[in-house]
C-alpha positions in Angstrom: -33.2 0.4 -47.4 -31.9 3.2 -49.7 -33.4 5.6 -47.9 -32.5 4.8 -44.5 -28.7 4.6 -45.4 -28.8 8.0 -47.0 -30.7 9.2 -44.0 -28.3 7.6 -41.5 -25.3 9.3 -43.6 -26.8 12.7 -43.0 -26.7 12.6 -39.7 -23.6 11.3 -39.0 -22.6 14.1 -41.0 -24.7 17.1 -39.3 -23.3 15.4 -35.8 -19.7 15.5 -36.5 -20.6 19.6 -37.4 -22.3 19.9 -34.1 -18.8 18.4 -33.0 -16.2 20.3 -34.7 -17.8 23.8 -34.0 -15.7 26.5 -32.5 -16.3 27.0 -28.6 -15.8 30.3 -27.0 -12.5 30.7 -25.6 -13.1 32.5 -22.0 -9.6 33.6 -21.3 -9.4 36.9 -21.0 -6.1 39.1 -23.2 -4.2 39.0 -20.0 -5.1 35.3 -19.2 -3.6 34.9 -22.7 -0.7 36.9 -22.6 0.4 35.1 -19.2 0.2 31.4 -21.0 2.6 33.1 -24.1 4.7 33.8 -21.5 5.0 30.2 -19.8 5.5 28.5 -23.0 8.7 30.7 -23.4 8.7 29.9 -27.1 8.8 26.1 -26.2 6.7 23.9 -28.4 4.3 21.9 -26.5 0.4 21.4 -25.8 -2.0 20.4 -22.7 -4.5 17.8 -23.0 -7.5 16.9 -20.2 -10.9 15.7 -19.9 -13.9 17.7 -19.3 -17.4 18.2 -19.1 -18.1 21.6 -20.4 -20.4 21.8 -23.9 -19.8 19.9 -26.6 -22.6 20.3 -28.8 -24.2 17.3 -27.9 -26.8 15.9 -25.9 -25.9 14.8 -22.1 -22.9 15.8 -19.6 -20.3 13.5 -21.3 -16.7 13.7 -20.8 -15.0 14.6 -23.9 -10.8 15.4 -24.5 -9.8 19.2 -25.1 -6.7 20.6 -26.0 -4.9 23.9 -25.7 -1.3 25.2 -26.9 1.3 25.7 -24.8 1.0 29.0 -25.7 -2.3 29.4 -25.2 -3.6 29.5 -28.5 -6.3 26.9 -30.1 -8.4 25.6 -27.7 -10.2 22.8 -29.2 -12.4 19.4 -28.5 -10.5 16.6 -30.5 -12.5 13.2 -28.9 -15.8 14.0 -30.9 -16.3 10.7 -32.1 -17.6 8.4 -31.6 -21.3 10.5 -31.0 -23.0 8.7 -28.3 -24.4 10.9 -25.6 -23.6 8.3 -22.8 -19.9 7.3 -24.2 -17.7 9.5 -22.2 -13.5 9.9 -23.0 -11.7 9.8 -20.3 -7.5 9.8 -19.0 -5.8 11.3 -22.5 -1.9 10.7 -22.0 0.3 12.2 -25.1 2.6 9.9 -26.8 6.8 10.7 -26.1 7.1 12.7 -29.8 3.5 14.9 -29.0 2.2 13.1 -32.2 -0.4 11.0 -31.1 -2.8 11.3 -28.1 -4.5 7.7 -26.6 -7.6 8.1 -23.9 -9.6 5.2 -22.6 -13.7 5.6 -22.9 -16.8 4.1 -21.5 -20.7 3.8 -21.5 -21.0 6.6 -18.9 -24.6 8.2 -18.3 -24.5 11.4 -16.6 -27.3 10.6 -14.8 -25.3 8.5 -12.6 -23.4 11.2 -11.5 -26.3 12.3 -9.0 -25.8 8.2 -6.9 -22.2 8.7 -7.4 -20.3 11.5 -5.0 -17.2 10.1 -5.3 -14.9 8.7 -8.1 -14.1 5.6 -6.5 -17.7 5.3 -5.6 -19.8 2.5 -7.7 -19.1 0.8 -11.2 -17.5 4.5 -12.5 -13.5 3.1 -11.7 -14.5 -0.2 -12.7 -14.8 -0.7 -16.0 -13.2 -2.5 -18.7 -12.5 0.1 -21.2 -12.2 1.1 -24.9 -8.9 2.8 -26.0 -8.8 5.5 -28.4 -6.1 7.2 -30.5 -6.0 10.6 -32.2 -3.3 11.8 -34.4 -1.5 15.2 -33.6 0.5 18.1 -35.7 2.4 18.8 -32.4 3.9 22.2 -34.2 -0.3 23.0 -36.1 -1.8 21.4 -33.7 -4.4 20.1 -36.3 -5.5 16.9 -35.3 -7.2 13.7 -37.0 -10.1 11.6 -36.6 -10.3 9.4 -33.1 -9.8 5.5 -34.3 -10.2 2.6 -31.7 -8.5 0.0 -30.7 -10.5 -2.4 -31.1 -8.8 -5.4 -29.8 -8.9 -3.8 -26.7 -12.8 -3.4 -26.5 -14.2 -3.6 -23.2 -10.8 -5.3 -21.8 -8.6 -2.2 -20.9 -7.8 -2.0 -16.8 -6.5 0.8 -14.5 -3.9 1.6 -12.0 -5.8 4.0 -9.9 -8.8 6.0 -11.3 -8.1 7.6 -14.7 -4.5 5.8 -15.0 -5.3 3.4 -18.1 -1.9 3.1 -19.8 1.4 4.4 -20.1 3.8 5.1 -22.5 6.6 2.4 -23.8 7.8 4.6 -26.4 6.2 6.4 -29.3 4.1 3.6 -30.9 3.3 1.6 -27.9 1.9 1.3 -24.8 1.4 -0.2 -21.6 -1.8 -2.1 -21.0 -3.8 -3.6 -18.1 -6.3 -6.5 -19.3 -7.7 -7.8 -15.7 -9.9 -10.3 -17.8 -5.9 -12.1 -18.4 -4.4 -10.9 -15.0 -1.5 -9.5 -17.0 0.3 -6.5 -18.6 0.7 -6.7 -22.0 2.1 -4.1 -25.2 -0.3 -2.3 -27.9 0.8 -1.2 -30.9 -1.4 2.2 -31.5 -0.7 2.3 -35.3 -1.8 -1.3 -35.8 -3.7 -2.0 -32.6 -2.4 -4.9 -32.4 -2.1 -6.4 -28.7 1.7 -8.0 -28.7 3.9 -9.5 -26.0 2.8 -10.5 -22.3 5.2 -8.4 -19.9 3.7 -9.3 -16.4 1.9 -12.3 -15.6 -0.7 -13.3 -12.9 -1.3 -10.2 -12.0 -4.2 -10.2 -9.2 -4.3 -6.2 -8.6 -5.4 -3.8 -11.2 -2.1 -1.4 -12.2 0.5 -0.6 -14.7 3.9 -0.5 -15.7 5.7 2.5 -15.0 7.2 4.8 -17.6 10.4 3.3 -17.0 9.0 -0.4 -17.3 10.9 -0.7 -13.8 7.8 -0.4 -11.4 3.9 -1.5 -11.5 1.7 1.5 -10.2 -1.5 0.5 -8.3 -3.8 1.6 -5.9 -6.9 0.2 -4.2 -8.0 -0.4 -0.5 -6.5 -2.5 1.4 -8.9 -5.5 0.9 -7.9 -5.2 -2.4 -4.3 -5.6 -2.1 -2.8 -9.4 -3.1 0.3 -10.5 -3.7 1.7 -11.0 -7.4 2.8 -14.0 -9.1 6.1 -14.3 -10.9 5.4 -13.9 -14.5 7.2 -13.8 -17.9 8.9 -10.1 -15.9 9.8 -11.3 -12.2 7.4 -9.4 -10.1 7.0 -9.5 -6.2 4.3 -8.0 -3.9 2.6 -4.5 -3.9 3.6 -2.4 -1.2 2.3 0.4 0.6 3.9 4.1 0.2 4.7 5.9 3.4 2.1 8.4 3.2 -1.8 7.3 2.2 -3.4 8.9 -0.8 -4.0 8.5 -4.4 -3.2 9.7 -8.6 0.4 9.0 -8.4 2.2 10.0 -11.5 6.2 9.0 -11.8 9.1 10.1 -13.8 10.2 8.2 -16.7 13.5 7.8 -14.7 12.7 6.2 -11.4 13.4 9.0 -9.3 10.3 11.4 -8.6 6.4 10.2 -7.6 4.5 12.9 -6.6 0.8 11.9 -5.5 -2.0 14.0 -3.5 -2.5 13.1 -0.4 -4.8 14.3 3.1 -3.1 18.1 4.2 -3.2 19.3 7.5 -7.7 20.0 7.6 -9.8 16.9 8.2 -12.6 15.5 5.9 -12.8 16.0 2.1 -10.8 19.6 2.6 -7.8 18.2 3.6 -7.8 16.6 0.3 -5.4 19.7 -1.1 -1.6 19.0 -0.4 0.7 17.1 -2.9 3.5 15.1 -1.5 6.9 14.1 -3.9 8.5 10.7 -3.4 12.0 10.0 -3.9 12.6 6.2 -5.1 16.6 6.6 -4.9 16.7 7.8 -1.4 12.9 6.7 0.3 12.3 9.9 1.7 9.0 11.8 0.9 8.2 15.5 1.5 5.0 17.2 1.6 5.2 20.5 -1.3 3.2 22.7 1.0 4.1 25.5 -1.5 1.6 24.5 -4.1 -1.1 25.2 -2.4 0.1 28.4 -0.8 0.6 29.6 -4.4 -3.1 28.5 -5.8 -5.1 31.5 -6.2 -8.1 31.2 -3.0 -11.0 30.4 -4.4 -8.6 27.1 -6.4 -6.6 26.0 -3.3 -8.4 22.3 -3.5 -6.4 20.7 -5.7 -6.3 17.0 -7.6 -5.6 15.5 -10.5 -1.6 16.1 -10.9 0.5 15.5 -14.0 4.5 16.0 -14.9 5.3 16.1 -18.1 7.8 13.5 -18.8 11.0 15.8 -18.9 9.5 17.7 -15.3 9.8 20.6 -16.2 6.4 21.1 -15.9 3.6 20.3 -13.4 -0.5 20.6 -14.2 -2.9 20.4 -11.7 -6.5 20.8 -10.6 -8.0 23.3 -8.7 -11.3 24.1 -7.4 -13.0 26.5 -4.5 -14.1 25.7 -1.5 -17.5 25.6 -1.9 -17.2 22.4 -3.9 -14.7 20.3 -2.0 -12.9 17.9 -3.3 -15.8 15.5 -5.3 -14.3 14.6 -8.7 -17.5 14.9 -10.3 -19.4 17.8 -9.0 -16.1 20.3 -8.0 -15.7 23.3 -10.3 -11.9 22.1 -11.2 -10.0 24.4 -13.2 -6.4 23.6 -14.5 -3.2 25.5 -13.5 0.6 25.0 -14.7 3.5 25.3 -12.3 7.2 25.8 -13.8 9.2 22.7 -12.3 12.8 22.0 -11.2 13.3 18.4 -12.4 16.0 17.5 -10.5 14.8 18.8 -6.9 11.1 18.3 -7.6 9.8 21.6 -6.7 7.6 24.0 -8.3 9.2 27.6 -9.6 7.1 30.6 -9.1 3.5 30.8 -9.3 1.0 28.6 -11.3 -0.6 30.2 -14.4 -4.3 29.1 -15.2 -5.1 27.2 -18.8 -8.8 26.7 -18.5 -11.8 28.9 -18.3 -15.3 28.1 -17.6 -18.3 30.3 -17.4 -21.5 29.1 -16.0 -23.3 30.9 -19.0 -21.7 27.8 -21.0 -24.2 25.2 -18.9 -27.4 26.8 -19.3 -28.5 23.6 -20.8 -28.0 21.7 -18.1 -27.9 24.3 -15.0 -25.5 22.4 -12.9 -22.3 23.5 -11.2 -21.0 19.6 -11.6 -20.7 20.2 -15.2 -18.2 23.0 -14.6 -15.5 20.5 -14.1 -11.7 20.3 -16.3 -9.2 17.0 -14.8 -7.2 14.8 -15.5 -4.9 16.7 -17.4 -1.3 15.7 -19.7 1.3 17.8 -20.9 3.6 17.0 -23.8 6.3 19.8 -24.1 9.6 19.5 -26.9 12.8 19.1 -24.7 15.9 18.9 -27.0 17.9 18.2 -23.8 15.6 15.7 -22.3 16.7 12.3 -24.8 15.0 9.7 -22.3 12.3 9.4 -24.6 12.5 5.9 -25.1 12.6 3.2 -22.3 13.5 -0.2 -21.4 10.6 -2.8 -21.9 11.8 -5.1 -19.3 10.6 -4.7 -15.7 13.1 -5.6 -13.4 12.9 -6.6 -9.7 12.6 -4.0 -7.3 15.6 -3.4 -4.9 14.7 -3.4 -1.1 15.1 0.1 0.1 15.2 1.3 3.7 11.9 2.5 4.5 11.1 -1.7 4.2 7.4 -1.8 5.0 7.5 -4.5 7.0 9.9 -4.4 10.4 11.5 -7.5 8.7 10.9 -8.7 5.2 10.6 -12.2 6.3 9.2 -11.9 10.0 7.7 -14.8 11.3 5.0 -13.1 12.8 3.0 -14.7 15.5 -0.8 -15.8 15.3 -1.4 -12.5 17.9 0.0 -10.0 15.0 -2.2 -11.7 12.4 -5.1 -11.7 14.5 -4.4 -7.6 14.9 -4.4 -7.0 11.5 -7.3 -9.0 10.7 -9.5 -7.3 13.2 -12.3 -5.1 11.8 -10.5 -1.9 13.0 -7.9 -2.0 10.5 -10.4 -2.8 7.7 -9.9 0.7 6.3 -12.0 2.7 3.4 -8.7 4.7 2.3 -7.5 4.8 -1.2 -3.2 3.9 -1.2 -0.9 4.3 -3.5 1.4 1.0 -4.4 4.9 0.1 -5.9 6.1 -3.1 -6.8 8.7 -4.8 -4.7 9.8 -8.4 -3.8 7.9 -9.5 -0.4 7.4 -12.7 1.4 5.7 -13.3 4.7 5.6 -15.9 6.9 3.2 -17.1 9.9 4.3 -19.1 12.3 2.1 -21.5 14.8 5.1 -21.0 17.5 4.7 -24.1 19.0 6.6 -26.8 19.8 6.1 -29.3 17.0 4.9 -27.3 14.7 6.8 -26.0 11.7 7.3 -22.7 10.1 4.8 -22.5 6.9 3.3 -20.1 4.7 0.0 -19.9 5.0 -2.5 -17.9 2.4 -4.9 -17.4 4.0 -2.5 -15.5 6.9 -0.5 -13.6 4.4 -3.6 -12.6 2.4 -4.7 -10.9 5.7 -1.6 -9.5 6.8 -1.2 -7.8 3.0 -4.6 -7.0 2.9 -5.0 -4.8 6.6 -1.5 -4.3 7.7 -1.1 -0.5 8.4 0.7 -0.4 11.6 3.2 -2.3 11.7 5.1 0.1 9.3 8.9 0.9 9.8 12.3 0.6 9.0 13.6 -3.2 9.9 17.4 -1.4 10.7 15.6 1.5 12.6 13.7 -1.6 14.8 17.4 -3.4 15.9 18.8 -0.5 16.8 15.9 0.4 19.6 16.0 -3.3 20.3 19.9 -3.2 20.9 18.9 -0.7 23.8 17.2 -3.7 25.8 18.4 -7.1 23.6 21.7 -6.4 22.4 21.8 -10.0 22.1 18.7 -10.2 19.8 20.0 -7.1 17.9 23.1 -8.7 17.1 21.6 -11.2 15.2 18.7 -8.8 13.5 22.0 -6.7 12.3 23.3 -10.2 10.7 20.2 -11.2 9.2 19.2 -7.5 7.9 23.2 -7.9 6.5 22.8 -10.7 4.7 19.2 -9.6 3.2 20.6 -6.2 1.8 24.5 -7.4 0.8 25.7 -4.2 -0.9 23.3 -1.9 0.2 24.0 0.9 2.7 21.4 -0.5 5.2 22.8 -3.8 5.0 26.6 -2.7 5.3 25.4 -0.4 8.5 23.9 -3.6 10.4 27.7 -5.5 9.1 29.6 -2.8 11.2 26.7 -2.7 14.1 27.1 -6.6 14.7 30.8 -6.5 14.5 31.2 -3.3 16.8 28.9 -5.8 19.4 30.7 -8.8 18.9 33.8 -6.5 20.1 32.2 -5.2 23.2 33.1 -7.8 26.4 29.6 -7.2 27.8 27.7 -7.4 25.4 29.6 -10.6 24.1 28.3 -12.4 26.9 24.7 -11.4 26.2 25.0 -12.3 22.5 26.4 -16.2 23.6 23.5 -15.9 25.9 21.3 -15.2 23.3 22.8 -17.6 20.8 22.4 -20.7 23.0 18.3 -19.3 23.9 17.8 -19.5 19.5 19.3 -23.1 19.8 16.9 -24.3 22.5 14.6 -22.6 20.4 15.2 -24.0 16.6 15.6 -27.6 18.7 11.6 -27.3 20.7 10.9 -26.8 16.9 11.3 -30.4 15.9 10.0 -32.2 18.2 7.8 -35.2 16.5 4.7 -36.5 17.6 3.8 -40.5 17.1 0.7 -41.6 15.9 -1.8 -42.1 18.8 0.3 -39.8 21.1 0.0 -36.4 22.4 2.6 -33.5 22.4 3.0 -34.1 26.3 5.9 -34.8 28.1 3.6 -36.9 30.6 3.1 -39.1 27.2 6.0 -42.2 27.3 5.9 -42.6 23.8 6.5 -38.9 22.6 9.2 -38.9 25.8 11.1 -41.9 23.9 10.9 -40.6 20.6 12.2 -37.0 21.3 14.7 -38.5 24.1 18.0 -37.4 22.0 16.5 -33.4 21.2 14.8 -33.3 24.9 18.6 -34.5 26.6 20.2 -31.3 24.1 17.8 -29.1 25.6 18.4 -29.9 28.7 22.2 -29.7 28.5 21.9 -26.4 26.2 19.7 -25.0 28.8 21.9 -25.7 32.2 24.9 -24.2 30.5 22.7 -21.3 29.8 21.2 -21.1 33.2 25.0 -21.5 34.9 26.9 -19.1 32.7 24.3 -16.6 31.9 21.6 -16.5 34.9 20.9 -13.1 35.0 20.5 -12.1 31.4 17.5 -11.6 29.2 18.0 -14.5 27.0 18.0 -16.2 30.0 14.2 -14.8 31.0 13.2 -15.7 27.7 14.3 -19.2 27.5 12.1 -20.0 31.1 8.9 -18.2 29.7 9.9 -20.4 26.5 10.3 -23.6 28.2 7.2 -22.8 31.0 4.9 -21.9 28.3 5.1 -24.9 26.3 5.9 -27.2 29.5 8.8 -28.5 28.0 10.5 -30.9 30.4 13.3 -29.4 31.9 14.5 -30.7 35.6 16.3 -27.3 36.2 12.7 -25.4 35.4 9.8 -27.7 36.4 6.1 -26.4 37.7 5.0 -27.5 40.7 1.7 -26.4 42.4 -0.1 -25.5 39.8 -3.2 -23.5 40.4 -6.0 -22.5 38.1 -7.9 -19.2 37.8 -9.9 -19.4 35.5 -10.9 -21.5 32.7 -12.9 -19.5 29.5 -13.8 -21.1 26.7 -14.8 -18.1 24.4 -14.2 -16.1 20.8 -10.9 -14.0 21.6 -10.1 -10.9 19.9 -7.0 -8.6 20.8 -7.5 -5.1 21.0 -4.6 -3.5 22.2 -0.7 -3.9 21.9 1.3 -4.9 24.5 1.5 -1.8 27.3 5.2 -2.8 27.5 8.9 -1.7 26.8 8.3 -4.5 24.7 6.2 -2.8 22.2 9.5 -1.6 20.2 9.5 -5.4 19.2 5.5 -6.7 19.2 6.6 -9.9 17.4 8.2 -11.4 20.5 7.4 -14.6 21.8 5.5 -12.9 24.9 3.1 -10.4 25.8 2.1 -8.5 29.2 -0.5 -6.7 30.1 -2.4 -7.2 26.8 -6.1 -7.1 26.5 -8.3 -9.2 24.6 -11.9 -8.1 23.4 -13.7 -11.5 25.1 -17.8 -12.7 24.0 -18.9 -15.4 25.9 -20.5 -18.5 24.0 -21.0 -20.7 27.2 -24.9 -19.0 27.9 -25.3 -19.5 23.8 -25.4 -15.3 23.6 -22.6 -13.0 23.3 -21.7 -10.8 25.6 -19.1 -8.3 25.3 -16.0 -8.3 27.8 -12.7 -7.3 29.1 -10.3 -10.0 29.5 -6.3 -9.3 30.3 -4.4 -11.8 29.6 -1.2 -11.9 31.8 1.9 -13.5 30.5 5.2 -14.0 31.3 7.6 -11.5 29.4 11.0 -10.5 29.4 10.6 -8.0 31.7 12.8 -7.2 35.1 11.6 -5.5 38.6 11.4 -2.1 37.1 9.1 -2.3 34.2 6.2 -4.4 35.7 5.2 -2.7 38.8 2.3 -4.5 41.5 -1.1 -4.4 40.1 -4.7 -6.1 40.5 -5.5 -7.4 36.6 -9.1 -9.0 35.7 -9.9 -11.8 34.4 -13.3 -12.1 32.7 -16.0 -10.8 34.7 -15.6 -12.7 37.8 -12.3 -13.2 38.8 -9.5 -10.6 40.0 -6.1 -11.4 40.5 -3.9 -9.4 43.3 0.1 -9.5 42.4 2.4 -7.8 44.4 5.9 -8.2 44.1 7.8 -9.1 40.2 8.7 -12.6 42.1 4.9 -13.2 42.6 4.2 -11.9 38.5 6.5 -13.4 36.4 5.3 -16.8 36.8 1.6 -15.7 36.1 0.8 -17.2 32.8 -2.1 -17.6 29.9 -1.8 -21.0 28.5 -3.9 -21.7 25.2 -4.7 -25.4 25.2 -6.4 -25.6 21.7 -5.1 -26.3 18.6 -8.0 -23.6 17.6 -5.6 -20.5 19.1 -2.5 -21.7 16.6 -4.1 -22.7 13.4 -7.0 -20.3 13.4 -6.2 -16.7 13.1 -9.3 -15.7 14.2 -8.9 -17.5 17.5 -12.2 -19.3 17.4 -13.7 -20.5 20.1 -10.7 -21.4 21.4 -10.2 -22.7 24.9 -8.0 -20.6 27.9 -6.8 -21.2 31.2 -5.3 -18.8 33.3 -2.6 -20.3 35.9 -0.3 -19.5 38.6 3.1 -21.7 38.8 6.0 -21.9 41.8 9.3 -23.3 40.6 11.4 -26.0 42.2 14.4 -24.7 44.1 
């Protein structure tokens, strides 16, 4: 026992040699004299992760360090010494005096299954934490210590995002095991107070404490959970990509996203995100600055005061993989208020292949992930708030109306397998609800999971500004844009977008013509919010024809009625009034002034229903209305028990006039095709689902569908 313990001390002690061993500096006296120069006698130090040797056995990750200056480059993560224990993401405290990185069992082997970072168990984890004391003026640093508490339970935001910095002793962490974000104390390592609650996607707080960053496909997207910080749902950035880094004072993201070349090459442009304004703006002038053979760039990093950007580049040759491209890092001087680089980037690591004659792989040539602490006397925002607040709803609303109630066709579009998509997005935090509605007589508004999950999860196109969508709507609907402009008013009371939609509303209200078409519109919601109610007695059907439901709905049926002759003698020829007969048609609602009569059937299809296109319409400025035309369905045939792709267009009533919906022959299924000449002989061609299948499910299972043609009564 003696023996072994003196034998075990040895080499621990030979090890940590192997560790501590000067490496060869490849910067050339130029290379050098060009860092001096960008430090311009500021105090401050870069810190990243990197592959070249360490002395040890393996391709491990391990954290290096270099002045701002350019002097002392040096390994400091040599501890623990496990050859398959790689250090990964080091972000440098506010004061430059302590540096925290996250670590995992990581064999380099794996490297050759794994092409891409977000490919396999590599962004997974849980991790380890571990902090290393710094001289930030010597730069002499201490011995790594864990955090132990934290074993195997530390999260991510996106990739090699672990943590950020409260303030100089503690730090933001993800545990996913408890769905929450709690603070560490890195002197005691002690895990203290919970700050977010139920949180369902992996991410962190911002610097600020404001904002949780994420990112993740889109079947990874939930929604979160109040929690001891009010929190809402994660929503999507404007622009698609991934490593978002954010200033400490909620004002800059920049994050890299696809440039102008398809495939893993366009992966070289870097976009900046305003949060005060929601406008974004691609820097183009990065990557006309890189040197050529380092214009594929990844991995950036402000400092906190922005004055300073780091970023990866690497050649052509090795495109864009995390793991195998020959990433080098390069500094850009940075305007912090406008977000824009100054002058050209100046290069802070150097790698020579000589260095990897062990291994005799280019993927070991690789520097990322890099952090920069620099001493700002001016910059005193060093500290933050630890109290996230609720995100304000900006302009660019993801949704074209935070609380839409989006019809069973929109869920069933954003469900389909075409929107499932592979791409990695960035996330912010913001308050969100979303609704689904059955739109049915009968049946209420409710919020289903399982819909909202979906519509969270997949929605890509329905993306624009909710203000931006009344005011093409007001072109065709001024009614119906009158009262988008009051609801988007009383949703964002103070805000410029809700005091814009005040003044559209009231400058509408003002105008004699398009008074009338607001009343109009007004008395086709009443109808509307008054089909809603309708109640259905036990052992009855939701039928008119039924004497029982008749008698219990007598009092709402008789409003209907009255609400819809003063609509139809006051207002014939508006659009409201259009809508309100597709409304009442549809759902056979019985009306004397608007009753069927010789009904014929076209076709009868009892089949799995998917839509595949949106509306071919002037419509399609507003694809939640109650109607579609001219929409095609993807339709496979379960009658023979096989299934059989087809074409099915479904023909519906919309609000449409004589211009828009010209004479066509449409097919329905595969054998029967339906001739329509003039808009008299169209606009009472209809699709009526007569399953309960087409409103619950939003798959639209199996779900039953006639096709009709109606006269009305003169």
């Amino acid at each position: 026992m003696r023996y072994s313990l003196l034998l075990a001390t040895c080499l621990i002690s030979i090890s940590v040699l192997a560790q501590n061993k000067k490496y060869p500096d490849r910067a050339t006296a130029a290379q050098k004299r060009a860092m001096k120069a960008f430090a311009k006698n500021r105090l401050g130090y870069l810190v990243w992760e990197s592959r070249r040797p360490t002395g040890l056995k393996g391709a491990t990750y391990r954290i290096w360090m270099r002045g701002l200056d350019g002097r002392k480059l040096q390994m400091i993560s040599g501890d623990p010494d496990n050859k398959n224990y790689s250090h990964l993401g080091p972000r440098v405290s506010p004061d430059g005096k302590h540096i925290v990185f996250g670590a995992i069992i990581w064999s380099g082997q794996m490297d050759r299954r794994v092409r891409n970072l977000w490919s396999g168990s590599y962004a997974a984890g849980p991790f380890d934490l571990w902090v290393v004391d710094v001289n930030p003026k010597t730069l002499k640093v201490g011995k790594p210590r864990e955090l132990k508490e934290l074993r195997k339970r530390c999260g991510t935001s996106f990739q090699d995002h672990f943590f950020e910095w409260k303030d100089n002793e503690t730090i933001y962490v993800s545990i996913p095991a408890q769905k929450g974000i709690f603070e560490v104390n890195i002197l005691t390592g002690k895990i203290g107070k919970q700050v977010i609650s139920n949180l369902n996607q992996l991410g962190i707080l911002s610097p600020s404490g404001d904002y949780i960053l994420s990112g993740g496909s889109y079947s990874k997207v939930n929604p979160v959970n109040s929690g001891p910080a009010k929190a809402g749902g994660f929503t999507k950035l404007p622009i698609g990509g991934c490593q978002m880094r954010m200033g400490i004072e909620n004002d800059w993201i920049v994050w890299m996203h696809h440039g102008a070349r398809g495939g893993n090459r366009s992966w070289r442009d870097v976009s900046k995100y305003n949060l005060k304004t929601g406008k974004s703006k691609d820097l183009s002038q990065l990557y006309k600055s890189m040197p050529k053979a380092y214009k594929f760039m990844y991995f950036p990093s402000l400092s906190r005061d922005k004055t300073i950007l780091a970023i990866g580049g690497s050649g052509p040759g090795d495109d864009h993989s995390h793991i195998w491209g020959n990433y080098e890092i390069f500094l850009f001087s940075w305007n912090p208020k406008t977000c824009d680089p100054k002058g050209k980037p100046v290069r802070f690591t150097f790698n020579d292949f000589s260095d990897y004659s062990q291994n005799k792989t280019v993927g070991y040539a690789i520097d990322r992930w890099p952090d920069i602490w620099v001493n700002n006397a001016k910059f005193k925002s060093q500290k933050v708030s630890a109290k996230a607040k609720p995100i304000k709803i900006i302009d660019n609303s993801p949704l074209k109306d935070i609380k839409s109630k989006l019809l069973t066709s929109l869920i069933r579009q954003t469900a389909s397998k075409g929107y499932r998509g592979n791409k990695r997005f960035n996330y912010v935090l913001k308050t969100l609800e979303i609704y689904a509605r059955d739109g049915r007589p009968g049946k209420t508004i409710r919020n289903r999971a399982r819909s909202a999950q979906k519509i969270l999860s997949h929605l890509k196109i329905w993306v624009y500004d909710a203000l931006a969508d009344a005011k093409k709507q007001e072109i065709e609907m001024p009614g119906a844009a009158y009262y988008s402009y009051k609801y988007i008013a009383s949703l964002y009371k103070g805000h410029p977008s809700g005091k814009e939609a005040q003044a559209r509303y009231l400058k509408l209200l003002s105008k004699p013509d398009k008074k009338k078409k607001i009343m109009a519109w007004s008395l086709y919601l009443k109808i509307k919010k008054m089909a809603s109610g309708f109640k259905v007695p036990g052992g009855s059907e939701a039928s008119f024809d039924d004497a029982r439901f008749k008698k219990v709905n007598k009092r709402r049926l008789s409003m209907i009625q009255s609400t819809f002759k003063t609509l139809q003698k006051k207002y014939p020829d508006t659009r409201a009034m259009l809508e309100t007969r597709s409304f009442v048609l549809r759902y056979a609602i019985d009306v004397p002034q608007l009753q069927a009569i010789s009904l014929e059937v076209f076709a009868e299809v009892t089949a799995i229903i998917t839509r595949i296109s949106k509306p071919r319409t002037v419509d399609e400025v507003r694809p939640y209305t109650e109607t579609f035309i001219c929409t095609e369905y993807e339709l496979k045939n379960t009658l023979t028990g096989k299934f059989r792709e087809r074409t099915f267009f479904a023909v519906e009533m919309a609000m449409q006039d004589a211009k828009t919906l010209k004479a066509a022959s449409y097919k329905i299924g595969d054998l029967i095709k339906v001739k329509l000449g003039s808009w008299e002989e169209q606009k009472h061609l209809h699709t009526l689902p007569l399953s309960d299948a087409f409103l619950d499910d939003p798959d639209i299972d199996k779900t039953r569908y006639f096709v009709f043609k109606s006269e009305l009564k003169k």
